[in-house]
N, CA, C, O and CB atoms as a CASP TS submission, in Angstrom:
PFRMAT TS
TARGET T0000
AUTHOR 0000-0000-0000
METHOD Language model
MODEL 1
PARENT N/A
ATOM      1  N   UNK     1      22.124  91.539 -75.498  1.00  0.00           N
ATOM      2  CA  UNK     1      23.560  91.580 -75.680  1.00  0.00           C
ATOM      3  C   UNK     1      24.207  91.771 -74.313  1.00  0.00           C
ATOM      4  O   UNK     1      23.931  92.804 -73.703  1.00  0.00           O
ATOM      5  CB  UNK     1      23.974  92.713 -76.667  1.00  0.00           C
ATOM      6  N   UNK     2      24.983  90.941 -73.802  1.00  0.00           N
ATOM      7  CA  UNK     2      26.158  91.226 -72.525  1.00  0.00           C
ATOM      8  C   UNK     2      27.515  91.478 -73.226  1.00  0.00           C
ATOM      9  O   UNK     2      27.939  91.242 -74.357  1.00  0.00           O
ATOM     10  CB  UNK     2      26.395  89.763 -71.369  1.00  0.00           C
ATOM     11  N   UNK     3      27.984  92.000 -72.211  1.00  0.00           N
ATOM     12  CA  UNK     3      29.601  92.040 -72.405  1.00  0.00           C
ATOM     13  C   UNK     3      30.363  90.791 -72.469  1.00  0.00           C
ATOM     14  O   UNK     3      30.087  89.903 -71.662  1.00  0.00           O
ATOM     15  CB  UNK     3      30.249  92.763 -71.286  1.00  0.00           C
ATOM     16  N   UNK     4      31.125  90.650 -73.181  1.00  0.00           N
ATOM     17  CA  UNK     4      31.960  89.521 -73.022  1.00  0.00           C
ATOM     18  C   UNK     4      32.888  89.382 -71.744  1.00  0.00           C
ATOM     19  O   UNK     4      32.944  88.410 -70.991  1.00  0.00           O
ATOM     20  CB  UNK     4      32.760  89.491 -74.165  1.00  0.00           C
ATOM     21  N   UNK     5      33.568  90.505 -71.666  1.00  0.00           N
ATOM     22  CA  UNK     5      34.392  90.882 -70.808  1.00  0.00           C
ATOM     23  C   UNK     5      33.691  90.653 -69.311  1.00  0.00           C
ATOM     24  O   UNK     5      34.511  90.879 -68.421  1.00  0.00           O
ATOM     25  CB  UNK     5      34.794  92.289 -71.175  1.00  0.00           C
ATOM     26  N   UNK     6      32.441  90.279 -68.837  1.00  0.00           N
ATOM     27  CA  UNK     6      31.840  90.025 -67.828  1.00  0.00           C
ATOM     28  C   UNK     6      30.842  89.040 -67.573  1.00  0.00           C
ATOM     29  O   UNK     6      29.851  89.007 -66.844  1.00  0.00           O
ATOM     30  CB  UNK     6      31.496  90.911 -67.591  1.00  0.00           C
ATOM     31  N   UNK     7      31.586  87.930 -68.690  1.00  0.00           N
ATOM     32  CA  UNK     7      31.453  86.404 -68.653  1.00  0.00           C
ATOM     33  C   UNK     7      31.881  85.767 -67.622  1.00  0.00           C
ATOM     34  O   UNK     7      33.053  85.997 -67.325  1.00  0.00           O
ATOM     35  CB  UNK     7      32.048  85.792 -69.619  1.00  0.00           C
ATOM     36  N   UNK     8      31.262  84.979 -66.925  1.00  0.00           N
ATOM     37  CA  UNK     8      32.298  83.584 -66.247  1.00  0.00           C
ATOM     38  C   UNK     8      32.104  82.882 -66.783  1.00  0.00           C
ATOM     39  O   UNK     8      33.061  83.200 -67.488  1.00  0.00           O
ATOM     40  CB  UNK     8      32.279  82.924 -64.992  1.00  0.00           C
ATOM     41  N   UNK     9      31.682  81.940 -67.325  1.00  0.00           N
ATOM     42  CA  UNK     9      31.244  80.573 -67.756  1.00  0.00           C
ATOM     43  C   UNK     9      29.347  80.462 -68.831  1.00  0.00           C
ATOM     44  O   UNK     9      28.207  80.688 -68.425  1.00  0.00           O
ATOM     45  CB  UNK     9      31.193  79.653 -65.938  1.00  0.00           C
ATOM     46  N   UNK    10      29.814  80.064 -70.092  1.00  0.00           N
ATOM     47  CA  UNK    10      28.605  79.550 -70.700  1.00  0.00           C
ATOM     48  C   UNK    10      29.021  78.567 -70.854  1.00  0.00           C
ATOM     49  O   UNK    10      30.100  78.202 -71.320  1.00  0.00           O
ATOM     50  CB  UNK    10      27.995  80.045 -71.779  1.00  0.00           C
ATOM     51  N   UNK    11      27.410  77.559 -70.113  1.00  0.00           N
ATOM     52  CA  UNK    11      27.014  76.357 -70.524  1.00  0.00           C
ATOM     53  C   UNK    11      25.678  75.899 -70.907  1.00  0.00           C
ATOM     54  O   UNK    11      24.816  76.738 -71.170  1.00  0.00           O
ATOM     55  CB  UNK    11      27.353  75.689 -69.720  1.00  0.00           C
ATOM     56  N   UNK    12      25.408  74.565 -70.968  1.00  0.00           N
ATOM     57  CA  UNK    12      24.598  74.056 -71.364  1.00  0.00           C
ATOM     58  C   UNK    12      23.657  73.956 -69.961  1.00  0.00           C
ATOM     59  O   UNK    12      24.064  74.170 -68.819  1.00  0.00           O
ATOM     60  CB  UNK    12      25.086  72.941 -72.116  1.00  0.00           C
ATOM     61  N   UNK    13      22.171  73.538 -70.396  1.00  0.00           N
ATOM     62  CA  UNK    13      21.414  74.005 -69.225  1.00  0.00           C
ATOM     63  C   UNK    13      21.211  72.652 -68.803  1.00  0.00           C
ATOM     64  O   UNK    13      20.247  72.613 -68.037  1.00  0.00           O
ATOM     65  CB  UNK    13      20.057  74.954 -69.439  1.00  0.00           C
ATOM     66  N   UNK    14      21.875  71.203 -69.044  1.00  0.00           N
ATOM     67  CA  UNK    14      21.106  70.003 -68.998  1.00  0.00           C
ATOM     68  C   UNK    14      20.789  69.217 -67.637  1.00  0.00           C
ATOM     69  O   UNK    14      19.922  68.440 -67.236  1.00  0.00           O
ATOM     70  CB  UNK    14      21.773  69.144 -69.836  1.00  0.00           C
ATOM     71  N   UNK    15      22.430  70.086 -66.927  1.00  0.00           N
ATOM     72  CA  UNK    15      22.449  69.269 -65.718  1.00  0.00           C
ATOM     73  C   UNK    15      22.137  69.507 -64.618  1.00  0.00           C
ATOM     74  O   UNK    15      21.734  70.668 -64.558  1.00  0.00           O
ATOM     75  CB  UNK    15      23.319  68.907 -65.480  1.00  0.00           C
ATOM     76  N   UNK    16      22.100  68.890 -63.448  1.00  0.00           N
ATOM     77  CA  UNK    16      20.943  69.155 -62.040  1.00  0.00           C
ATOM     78  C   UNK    16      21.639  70.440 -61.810  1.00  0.00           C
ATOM     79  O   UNK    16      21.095  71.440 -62.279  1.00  0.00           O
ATOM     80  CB  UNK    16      20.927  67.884 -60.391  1.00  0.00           C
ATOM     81  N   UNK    17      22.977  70.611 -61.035  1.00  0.00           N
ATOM     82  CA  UNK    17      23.465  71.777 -60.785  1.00  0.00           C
ATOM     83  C   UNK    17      22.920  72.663 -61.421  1.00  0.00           C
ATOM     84  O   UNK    17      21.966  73.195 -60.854  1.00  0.00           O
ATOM     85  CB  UNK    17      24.598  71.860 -60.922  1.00  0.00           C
ATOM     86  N   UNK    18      23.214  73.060 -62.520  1.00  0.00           N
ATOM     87  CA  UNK    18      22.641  73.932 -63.626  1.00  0.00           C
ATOM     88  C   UNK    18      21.173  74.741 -63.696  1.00  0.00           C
ATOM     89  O   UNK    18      20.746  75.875 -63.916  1.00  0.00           O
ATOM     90  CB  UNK    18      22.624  73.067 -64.691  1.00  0.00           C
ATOM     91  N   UNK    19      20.685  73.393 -63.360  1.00  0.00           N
ATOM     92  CA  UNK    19      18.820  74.004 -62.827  1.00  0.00           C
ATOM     93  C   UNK    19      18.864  74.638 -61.861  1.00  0.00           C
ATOM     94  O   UNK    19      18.207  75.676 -61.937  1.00  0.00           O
ATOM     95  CB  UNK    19      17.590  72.946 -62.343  1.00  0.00           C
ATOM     96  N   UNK    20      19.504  74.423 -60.695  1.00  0.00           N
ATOM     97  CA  UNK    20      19.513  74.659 -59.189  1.00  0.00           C
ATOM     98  C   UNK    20      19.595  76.015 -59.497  1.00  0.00           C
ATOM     99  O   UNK    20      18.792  76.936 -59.344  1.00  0.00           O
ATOM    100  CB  UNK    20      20.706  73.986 -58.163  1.00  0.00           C
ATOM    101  N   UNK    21      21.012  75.946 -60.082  1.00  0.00           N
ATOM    102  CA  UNK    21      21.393  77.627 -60.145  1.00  0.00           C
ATOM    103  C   UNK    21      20.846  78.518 -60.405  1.00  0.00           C
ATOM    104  O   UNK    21      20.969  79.601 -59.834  1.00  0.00           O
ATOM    105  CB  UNK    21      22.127  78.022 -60.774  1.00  0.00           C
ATOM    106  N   UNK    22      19.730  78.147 -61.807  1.00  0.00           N
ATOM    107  CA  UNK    22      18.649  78.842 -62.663  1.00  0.00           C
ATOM    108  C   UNK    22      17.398  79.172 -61.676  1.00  0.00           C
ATOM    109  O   UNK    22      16.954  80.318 -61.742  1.00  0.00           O
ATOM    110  CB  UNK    22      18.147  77.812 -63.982  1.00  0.00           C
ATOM    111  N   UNK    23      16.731  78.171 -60.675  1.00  0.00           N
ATOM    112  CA  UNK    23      16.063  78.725 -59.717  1.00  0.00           C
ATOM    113  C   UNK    23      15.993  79.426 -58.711  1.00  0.00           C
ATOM    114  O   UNK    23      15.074  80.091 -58.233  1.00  0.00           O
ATOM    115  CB  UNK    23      15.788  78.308 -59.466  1.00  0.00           C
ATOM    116  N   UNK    24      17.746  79.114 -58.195  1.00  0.00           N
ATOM    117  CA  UNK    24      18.215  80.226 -57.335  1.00  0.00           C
ATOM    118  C   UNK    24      18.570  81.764 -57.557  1.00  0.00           C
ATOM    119  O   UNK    24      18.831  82.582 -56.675  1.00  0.00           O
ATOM    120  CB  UNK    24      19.204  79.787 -56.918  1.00  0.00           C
ATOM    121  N   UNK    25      18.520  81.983 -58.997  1.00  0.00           N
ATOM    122  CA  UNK    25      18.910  83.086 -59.580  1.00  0.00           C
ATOM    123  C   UNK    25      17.348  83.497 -60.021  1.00  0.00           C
ATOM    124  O   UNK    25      17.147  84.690 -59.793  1.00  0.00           O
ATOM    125  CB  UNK    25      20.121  82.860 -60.769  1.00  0.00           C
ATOM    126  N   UNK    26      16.434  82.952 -60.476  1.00  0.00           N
ATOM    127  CA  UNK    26      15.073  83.056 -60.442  1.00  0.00           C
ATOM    128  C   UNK    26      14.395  83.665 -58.978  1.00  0.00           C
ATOM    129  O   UNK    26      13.665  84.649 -59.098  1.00  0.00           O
ATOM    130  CB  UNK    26      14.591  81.638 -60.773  1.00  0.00           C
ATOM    131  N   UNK    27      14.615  83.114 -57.632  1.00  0.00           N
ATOM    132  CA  UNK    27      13.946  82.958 -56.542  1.00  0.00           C
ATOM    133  C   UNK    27      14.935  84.517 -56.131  1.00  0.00           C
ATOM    134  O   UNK    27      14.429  85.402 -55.441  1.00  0.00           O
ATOM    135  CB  UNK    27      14.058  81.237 -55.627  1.00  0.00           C
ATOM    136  N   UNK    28      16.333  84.623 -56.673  1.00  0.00           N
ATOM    137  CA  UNK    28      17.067  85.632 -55.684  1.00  0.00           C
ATOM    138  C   UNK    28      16.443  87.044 -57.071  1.00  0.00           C
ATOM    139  O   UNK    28      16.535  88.166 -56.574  1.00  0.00           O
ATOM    140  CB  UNK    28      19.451  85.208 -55.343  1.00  0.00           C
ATOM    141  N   UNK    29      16.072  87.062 -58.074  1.00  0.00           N
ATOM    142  CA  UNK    29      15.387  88.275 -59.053  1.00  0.00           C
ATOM    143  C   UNK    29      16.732  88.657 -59.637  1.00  0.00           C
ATOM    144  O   UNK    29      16.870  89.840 -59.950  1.00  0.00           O
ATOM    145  CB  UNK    29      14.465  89.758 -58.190  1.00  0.00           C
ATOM    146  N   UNK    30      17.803  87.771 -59.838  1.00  0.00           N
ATOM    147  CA  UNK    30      18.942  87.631 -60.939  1.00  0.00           C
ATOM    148  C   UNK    30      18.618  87.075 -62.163  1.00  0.00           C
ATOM    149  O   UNK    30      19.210  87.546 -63.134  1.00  0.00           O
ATOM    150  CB  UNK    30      20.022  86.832 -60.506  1.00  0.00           C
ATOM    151  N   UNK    31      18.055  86.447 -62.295  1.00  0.00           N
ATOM    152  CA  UNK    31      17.637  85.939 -63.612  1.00  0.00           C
ATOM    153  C   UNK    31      16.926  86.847 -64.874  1.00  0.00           C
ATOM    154  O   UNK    31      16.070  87.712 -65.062  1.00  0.00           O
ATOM    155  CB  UNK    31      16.714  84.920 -63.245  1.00  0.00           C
ATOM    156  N   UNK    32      17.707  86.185 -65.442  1.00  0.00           N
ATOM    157  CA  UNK    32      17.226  87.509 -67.008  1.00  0.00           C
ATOM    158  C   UNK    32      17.039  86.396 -68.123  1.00  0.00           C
ATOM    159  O   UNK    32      17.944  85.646 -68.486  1.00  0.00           O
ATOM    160  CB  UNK    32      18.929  89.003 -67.752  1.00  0.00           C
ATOM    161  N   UNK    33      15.705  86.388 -68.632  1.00  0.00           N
ATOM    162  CA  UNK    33      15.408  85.038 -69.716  1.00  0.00           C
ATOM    163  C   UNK    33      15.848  85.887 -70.803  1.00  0.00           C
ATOM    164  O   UNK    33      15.490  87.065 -70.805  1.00  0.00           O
ATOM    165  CB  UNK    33      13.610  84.278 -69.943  1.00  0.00           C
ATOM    166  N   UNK    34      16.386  85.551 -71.482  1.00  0.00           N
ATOM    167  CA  UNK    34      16.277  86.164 -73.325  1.00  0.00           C
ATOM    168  C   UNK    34      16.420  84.925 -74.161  1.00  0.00           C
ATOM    169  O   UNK    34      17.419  84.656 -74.830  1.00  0.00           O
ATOM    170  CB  UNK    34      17.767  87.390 -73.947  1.00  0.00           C
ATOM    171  N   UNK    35      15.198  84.103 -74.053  1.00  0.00           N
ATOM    172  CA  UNK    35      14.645  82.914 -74.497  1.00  0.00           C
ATOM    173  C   UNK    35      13.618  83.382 -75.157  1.00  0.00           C
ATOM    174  O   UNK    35      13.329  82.536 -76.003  1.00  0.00           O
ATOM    175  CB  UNK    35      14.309  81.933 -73.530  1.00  0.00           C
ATOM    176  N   UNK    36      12.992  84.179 -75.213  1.00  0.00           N
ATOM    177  CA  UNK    36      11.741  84.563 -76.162  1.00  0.00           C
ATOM    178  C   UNK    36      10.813  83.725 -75.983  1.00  0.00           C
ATOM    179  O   UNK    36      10.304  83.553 -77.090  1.00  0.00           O
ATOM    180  CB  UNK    36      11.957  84.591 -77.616  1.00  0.00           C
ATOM    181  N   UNK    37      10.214  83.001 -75.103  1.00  0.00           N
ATOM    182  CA  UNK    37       9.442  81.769 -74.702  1.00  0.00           C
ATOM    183  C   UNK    37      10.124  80.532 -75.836  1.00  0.00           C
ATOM    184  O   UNK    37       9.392  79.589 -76.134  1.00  0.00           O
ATOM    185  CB  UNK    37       7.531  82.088 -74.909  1.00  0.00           C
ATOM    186  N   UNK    38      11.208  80.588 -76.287  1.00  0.00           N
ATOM    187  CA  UNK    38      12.170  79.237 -76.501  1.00  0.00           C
ATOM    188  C   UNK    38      12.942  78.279 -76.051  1.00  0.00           C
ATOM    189  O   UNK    38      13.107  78.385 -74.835  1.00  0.00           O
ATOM    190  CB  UNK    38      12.775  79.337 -76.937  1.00  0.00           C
ATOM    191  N   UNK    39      13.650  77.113 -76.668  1.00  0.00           N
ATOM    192  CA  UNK    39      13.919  76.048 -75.215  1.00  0.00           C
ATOM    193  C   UNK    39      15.076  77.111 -75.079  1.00  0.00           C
ATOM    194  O   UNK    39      15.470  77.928 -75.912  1.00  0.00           O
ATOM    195  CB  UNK    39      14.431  73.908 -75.348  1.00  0.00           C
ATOM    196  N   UNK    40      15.537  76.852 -73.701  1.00  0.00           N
ATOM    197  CA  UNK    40      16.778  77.492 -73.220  1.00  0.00           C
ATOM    198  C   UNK    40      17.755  76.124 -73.957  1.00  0.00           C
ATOM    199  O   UNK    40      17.591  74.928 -74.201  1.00  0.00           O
ATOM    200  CB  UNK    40      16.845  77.790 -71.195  1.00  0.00           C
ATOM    201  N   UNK    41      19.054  77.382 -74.140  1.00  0.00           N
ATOM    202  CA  UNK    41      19.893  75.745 -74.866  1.00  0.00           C
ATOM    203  C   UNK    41      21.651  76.759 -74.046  1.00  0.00           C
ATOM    204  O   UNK    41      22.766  76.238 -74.018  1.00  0.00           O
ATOM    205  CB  UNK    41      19.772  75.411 -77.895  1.00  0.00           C
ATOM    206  N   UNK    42      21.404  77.832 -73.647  1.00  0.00           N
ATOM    207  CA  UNK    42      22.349  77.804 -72.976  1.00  0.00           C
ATOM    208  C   UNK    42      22.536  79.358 -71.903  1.00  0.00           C
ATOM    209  O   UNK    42      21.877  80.396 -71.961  1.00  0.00           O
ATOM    210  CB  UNK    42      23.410  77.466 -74.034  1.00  0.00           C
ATOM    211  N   UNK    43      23.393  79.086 -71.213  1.00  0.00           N
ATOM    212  CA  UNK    43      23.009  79.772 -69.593  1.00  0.00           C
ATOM    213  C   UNK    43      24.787  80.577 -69.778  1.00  0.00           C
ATOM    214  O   UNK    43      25.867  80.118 -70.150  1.00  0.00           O
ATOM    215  CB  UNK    43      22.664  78.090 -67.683  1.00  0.00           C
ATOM    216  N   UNK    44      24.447  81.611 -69.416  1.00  0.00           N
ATOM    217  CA  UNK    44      25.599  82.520 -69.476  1.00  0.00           C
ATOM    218  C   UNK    44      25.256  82.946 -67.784  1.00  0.00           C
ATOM    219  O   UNK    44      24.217  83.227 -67.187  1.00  0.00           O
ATOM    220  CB  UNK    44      25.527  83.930 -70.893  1.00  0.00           C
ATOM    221  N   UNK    45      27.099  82.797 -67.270  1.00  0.00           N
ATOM    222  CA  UNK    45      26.889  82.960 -65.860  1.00  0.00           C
ATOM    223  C   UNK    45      27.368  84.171 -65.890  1.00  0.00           C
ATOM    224  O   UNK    45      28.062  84.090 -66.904  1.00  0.00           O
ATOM    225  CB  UNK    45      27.507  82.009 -64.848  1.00  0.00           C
ATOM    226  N   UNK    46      27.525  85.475 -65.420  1.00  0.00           N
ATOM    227  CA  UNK    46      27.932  86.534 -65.599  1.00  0.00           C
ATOM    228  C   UNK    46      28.676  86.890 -63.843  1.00  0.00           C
ATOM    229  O   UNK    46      28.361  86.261 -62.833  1.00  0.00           O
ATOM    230  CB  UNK    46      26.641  87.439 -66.276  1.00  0.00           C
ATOM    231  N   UNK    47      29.534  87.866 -63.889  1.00  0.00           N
ATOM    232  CA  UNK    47      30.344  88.146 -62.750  1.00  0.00           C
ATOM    233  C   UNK    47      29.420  89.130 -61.720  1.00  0.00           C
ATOM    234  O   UNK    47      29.557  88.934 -60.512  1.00  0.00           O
ATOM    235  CB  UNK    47      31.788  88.871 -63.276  1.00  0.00           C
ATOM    236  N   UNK    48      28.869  89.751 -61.988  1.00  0.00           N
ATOM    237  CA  UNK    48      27.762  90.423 -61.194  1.00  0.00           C
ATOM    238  C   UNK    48      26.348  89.566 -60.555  1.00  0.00           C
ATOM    239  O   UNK    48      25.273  90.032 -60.179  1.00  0.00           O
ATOM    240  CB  UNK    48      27.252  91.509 -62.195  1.00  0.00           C
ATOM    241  N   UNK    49      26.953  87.780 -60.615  1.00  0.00           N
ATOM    242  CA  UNK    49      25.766  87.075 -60.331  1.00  0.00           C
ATOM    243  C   UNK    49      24.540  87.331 -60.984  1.00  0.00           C
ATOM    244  O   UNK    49      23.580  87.105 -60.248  1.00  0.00           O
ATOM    245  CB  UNK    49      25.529  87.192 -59.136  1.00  0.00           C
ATOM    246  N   UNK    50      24.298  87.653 -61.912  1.00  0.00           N
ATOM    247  CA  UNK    50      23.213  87.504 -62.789  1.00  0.00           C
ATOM    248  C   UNK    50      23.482  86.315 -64.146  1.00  0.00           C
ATOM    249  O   UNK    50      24.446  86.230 -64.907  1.00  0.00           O
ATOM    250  CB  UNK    50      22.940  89.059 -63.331  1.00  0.00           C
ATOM    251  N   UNK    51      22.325  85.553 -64.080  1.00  0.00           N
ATOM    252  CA  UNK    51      22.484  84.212 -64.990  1.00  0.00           C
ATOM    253  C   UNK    51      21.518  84.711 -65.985  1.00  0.00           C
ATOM    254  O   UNK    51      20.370  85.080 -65.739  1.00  0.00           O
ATOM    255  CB  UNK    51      22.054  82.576 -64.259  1.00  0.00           C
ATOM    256  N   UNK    52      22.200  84.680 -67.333  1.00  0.00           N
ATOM    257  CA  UNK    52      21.053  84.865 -68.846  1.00  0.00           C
ATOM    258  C   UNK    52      20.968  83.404 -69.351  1.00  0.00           C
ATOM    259  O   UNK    52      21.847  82.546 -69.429  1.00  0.00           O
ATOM    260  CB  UNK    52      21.791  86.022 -70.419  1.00  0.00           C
ATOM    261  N   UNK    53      19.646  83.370 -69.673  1.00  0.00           N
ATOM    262  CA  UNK    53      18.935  81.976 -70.450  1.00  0.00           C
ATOM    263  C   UNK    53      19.285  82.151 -71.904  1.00  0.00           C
ATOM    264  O   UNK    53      18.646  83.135 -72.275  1.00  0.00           O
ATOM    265  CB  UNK    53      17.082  81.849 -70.317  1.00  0.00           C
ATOM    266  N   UNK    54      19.826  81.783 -72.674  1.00  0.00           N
ATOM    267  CA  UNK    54      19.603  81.906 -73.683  1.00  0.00           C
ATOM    268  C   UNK    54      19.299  81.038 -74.844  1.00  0.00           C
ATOM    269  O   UNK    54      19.688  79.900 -74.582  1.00  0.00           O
ATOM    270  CB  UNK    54      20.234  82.417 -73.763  1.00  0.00           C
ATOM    271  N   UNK    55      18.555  81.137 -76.475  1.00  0.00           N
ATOM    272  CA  UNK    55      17.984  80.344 -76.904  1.00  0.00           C
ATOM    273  C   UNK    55      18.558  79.887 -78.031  1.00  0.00           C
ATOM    274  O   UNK    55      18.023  79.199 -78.901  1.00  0.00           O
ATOM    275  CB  UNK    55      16.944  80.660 -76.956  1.00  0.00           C
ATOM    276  N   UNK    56      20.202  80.485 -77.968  1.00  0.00           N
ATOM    277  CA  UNK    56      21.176  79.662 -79.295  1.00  0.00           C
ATOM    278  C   UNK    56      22.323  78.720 -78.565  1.00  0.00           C
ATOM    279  O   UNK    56      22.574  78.967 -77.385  1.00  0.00           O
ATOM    280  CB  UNK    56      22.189  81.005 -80.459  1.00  0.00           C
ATOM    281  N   UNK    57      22.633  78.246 -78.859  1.00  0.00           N
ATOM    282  CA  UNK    57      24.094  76.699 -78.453  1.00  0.00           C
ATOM    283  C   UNK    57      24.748  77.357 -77.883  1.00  0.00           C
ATOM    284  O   UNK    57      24.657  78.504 -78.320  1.00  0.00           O
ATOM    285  CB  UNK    57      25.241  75.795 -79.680  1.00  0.00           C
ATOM    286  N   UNK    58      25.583  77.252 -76.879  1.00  0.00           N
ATOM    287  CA  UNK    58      26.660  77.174 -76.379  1.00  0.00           C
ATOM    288  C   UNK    58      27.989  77.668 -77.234  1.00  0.00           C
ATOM    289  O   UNK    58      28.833  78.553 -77.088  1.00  0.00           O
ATOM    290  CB  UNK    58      26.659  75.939 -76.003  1.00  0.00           C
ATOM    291  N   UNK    59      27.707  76.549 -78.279  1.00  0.00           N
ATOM    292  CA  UNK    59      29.032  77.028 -78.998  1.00  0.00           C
ATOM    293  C   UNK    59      28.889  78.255 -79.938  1.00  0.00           C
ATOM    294  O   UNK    59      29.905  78.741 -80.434  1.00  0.00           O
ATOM    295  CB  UNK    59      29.611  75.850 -79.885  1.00  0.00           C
ATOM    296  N   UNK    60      27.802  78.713 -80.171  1.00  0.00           N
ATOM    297  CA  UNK    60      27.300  80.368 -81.107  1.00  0.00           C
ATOM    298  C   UNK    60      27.375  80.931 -80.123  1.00  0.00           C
ATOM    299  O   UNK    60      28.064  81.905 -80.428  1.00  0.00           O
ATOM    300  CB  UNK    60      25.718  80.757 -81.933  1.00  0.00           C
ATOM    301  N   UNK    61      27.013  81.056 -78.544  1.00  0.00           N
ATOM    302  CA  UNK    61      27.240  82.169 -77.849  1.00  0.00           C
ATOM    303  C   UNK    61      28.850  82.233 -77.358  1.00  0.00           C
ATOM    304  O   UNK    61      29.060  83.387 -76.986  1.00  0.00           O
ATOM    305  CB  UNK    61      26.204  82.180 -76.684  1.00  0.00           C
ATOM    306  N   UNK    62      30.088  81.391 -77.220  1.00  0.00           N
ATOM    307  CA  UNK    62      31.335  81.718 -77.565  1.00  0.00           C
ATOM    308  C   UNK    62      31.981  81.985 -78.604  1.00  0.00           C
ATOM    309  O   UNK    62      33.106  82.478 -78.677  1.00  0.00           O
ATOM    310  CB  UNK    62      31.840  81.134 -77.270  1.00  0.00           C
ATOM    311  N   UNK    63      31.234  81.642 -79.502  1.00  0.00           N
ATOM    312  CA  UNK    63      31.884  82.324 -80.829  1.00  0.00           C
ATOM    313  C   UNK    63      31.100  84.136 -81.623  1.00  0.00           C
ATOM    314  O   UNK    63      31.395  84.929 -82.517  1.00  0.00           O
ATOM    315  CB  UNK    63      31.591  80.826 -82.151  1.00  0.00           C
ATOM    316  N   UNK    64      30.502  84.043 -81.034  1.00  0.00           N
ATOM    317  CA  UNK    64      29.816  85.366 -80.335  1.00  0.00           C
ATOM    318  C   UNK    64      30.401  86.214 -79.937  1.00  0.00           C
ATOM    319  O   UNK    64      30.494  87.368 -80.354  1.00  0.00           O
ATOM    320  CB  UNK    64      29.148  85.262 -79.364  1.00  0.00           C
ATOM    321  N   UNK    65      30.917  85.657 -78.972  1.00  0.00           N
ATOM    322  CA  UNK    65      32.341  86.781 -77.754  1.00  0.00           C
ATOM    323  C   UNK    65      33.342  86.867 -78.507  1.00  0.00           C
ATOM    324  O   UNK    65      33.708  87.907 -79.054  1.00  0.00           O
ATOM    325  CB  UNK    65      33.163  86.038 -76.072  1.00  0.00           C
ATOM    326  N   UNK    66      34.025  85.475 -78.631  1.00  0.00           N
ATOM    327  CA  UNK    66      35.476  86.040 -79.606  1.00  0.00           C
ATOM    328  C   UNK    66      34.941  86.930 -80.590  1.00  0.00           C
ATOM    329  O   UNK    66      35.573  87.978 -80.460  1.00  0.00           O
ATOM    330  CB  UNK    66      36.408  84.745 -80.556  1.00  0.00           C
ATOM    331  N   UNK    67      34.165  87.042 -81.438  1.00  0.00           N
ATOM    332  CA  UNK    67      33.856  87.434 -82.381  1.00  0.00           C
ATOM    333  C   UNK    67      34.299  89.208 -82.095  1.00  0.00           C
ATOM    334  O   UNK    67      35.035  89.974 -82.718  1.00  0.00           O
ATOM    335  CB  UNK    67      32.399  86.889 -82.651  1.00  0.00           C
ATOM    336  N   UNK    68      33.244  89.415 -80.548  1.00  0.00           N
ATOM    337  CA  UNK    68      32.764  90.870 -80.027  1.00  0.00           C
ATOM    338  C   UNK    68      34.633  90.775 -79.825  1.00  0.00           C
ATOM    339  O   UNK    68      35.218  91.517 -80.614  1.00  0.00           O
ATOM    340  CB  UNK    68      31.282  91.124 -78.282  1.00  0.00           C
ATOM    341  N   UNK    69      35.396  90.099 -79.040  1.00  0.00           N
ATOM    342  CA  UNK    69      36.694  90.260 -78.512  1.00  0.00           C
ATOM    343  C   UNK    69      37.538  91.122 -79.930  1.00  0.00           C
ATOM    344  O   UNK    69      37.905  92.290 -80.058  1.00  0.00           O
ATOM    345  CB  UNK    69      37.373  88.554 -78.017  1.00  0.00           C
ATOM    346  N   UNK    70      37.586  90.361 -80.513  1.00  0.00           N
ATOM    347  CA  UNK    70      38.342  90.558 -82.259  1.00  0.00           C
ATOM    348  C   UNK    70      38.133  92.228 -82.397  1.00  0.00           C
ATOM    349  O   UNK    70      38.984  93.112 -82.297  1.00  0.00           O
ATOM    350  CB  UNK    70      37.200  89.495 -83.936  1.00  0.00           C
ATOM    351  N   UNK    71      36.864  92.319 -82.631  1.00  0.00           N
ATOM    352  CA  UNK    71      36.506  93.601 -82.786  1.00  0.00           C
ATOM    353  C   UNK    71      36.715  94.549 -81.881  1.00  0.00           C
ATOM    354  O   UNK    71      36.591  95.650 -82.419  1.00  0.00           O
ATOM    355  CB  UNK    71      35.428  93.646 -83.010  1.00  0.00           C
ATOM    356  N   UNK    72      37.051  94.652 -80.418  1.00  0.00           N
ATOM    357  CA  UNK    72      37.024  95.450 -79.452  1.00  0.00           C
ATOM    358  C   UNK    72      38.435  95.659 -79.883  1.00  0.00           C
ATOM    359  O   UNK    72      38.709  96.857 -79.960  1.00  0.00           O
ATOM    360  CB  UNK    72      36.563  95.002 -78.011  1.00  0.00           C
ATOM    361  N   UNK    73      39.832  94.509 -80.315  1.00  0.00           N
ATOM    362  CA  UNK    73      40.942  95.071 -79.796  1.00  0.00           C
ATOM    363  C   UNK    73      41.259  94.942 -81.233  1.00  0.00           C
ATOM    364  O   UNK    73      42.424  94.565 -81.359  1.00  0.00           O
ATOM    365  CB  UNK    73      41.834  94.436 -78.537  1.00  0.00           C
ATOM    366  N   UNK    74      40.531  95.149 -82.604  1.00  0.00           N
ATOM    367  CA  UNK    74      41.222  95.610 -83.824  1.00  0.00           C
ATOM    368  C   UNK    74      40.535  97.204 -84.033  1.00  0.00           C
ATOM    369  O   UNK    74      40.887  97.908 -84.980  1.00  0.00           O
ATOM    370  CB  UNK    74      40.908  94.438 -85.229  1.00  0.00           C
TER
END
C-alpha cells in the first residue's frame, strides 16, 4: 500500500522510457517490486523517487487512490 497523496504518475510499463526508468531505479536500490513474481502491468512513480512495480492495471491502481482520496476527506 502507498499513499496516494505521494503519487506522481501511474503508468503502464510497455514503453522504452518506462524500462529505462525501472532499471535505473533498480541499479540506484529505489525500486520496490510488489509483483509477487507476476507480469508487472503497472509502475507507480512516487515523489520520493522510488518506482513500485505493480501486478494490477493502471486503471485499478487509480481507482484505488480516488477510492483511498474519498475516504481520507469523508
Amino acid at each position: 500500500m502507498v499513499s496516494a497523496s505521494r503519487v506522481i504518475a501511474i503508468v503502464a510499463p510497455d514503453s522504452a522510457p518506462i524500462k529505462r526508468l525501472i532499471q535505473e531505479s533498480r541499479d540506484k536500490g529505489t525500486l520496490i517490486d510488489a509483483t509477487y513474481g507476476r507480469k508487472t502491468r503497472a509502475v507507480v512513480i512516487m515523489d520520493s523517487d522510488h518506482v513500485v512495480l505493480s501486478a494490477v492495471s493502471p486503471e485499478t491502481v487509480c481507482g484505488r487512490a480516488a477510492e483511498e482520496e474519498v475516504e481520507e476527506d469523508g
